[in-house]
Structures are given as C-alpha cells and as structure tokens.
N, C-alpha and C positions, 0 to 999 in steps of 0.2 A: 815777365812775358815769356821767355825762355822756357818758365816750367807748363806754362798753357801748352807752345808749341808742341814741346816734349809729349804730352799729352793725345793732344789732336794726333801726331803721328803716331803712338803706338797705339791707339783705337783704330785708326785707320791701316796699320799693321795687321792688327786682331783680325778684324773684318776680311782683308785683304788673302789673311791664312787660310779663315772661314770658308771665303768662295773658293778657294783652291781645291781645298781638303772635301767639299762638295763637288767640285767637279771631276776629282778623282774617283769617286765613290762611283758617281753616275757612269766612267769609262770604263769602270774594275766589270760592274754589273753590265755592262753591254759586251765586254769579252768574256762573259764567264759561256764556260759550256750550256748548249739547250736553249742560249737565248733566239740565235739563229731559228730554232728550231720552232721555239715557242711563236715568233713571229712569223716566219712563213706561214706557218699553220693558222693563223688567226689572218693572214690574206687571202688564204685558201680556205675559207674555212666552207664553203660551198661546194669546193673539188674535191672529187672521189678520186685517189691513186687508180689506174687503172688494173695492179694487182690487187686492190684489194677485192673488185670486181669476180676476179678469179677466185679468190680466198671463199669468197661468198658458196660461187659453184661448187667447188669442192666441198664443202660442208655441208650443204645439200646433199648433195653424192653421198656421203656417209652419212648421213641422217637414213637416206633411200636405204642405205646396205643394212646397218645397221638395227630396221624394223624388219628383216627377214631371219635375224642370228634368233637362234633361243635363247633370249635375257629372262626369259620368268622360269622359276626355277624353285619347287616345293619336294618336301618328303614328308612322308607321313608315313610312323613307326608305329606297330601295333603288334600284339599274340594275334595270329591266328585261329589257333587253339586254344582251348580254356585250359588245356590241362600243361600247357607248355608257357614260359613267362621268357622275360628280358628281349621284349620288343624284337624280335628278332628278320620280321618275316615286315615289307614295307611297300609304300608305291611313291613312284618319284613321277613326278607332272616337268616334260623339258616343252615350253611351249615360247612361240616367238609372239612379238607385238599383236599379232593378228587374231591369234588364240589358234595356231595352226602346228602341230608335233605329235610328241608322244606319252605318252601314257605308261610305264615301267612297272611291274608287280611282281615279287616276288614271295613264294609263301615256302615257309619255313615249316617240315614238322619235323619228325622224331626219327625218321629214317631216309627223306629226302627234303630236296628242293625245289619248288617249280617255279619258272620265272614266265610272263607274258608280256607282251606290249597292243599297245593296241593305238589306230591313228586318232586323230582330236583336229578337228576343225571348226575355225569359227566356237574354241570352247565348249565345242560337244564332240561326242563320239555315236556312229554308228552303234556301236555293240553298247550289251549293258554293262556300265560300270558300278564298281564295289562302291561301297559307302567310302571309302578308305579313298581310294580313287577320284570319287568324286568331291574326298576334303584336298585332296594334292592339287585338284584342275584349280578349285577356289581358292587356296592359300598362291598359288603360283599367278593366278590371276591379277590377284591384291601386289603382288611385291615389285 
C-alpha cells in the first residue's frame, strides 16, 4: 500500500511541475517585449495615430513636388556626319512627369561644336525636332 501511495504522489508531483512549468511559459511570453504593443494594437485596431494622419499629408506634398523635378531622362548618341564616326555629336531629352523641359542637341564636326535647346511641352515641341531628338523625347518618355 505504501508503494501505491508513493505512486499516486509523484504523478501528482509530475502534474503538479507540468502546470507550473505552463504557467511560467504563459508569464515569460506576456513580459517579453512587443507584446504590450501587439495588443494595444489589436484594441486599436480601428484608430488611426493622429501623426500618422500627417505622415499621409506630407507624402502627398512630395508626391505634388516631386511630379514637377525632371525624372525622365534619355540620350541619344549618334555621327552627325557620315564622314566623321565615334558617336560623338547627341541630344539629351530632361523632361519632368508632365512631358514639360527641355530638349539638349549638340552637333559635333571636324572644326566645331554647336549645341541648342529647345522647350517640350506636354511631350511636343513648338520647333521642328531632329529624328534624334524626337528618339530622346520617346526613350525619356518610356523610362
């Protein structure tokens, strides 16, 4: 009868460690960093921080600025001249969101340089443009 008892109490020992050793686990994980955080955040999970509200505006803002910079941006390298080679003479397209900048050409020969620009709006230009010129507007258009 003794070895029964014996028994009975070290299962109920076992057991006894078991819920402990679970209920440690359970308080380790409720102090660990982020839990705070994780659960507020799932009370809130309907409220908007009112910075983030501003966060919002601001990005906007630079969305706004940021369609006026010249981000399109092609070159296109070619001779000139038949008789003269190594791509030397080019036209650069600096055009912003809008299709609104400029137009760069520079022509290369044997004893000078000449450069022009010309405005681009809305992806056209007033003046007539080279072949060259009008591959720069369309590659800067694309990129």
């Amino acid at each position: 009868m003794d070895e029964d008892l014996l028994i009975i109490l070290a299962v109920a020992g076992v057991a006894l460690a078991c819920l402990a050793l679970g209920t440690a686990v359970v308080a380790l994980r409720r102090s660990a960093p982020g839990h705070a955080r994780r659960t507020s955040a799932r009370r809130r999970a309907g409220q908007v921080p009112a910075d983030l509200g501003g966060l919002r505006n601001e990005v906007q803002a630079l969305r706004v600025e940021v369609s006026d910079a010249l981000r399109h941006l092609a070159v296109v390298r070619y001779d000139a001249f038949g008789d003269m080679g190594g791509h030397l003479s080019w036209s650069m397209a600096l055009l912003d969101d809008g299709g609104s900048g400029v137009v760069l050409t520079s022509i290369h020969g044997r004893s000078d340089a000449r450069t022009y620009a010309k405005n681009i709006s809305a992806w056209t230009c007033d003046q007539a443009l080279s072949p060259e010129e009008e591959e720069a507007i369309k590659f800067a258009r694309t990129s």
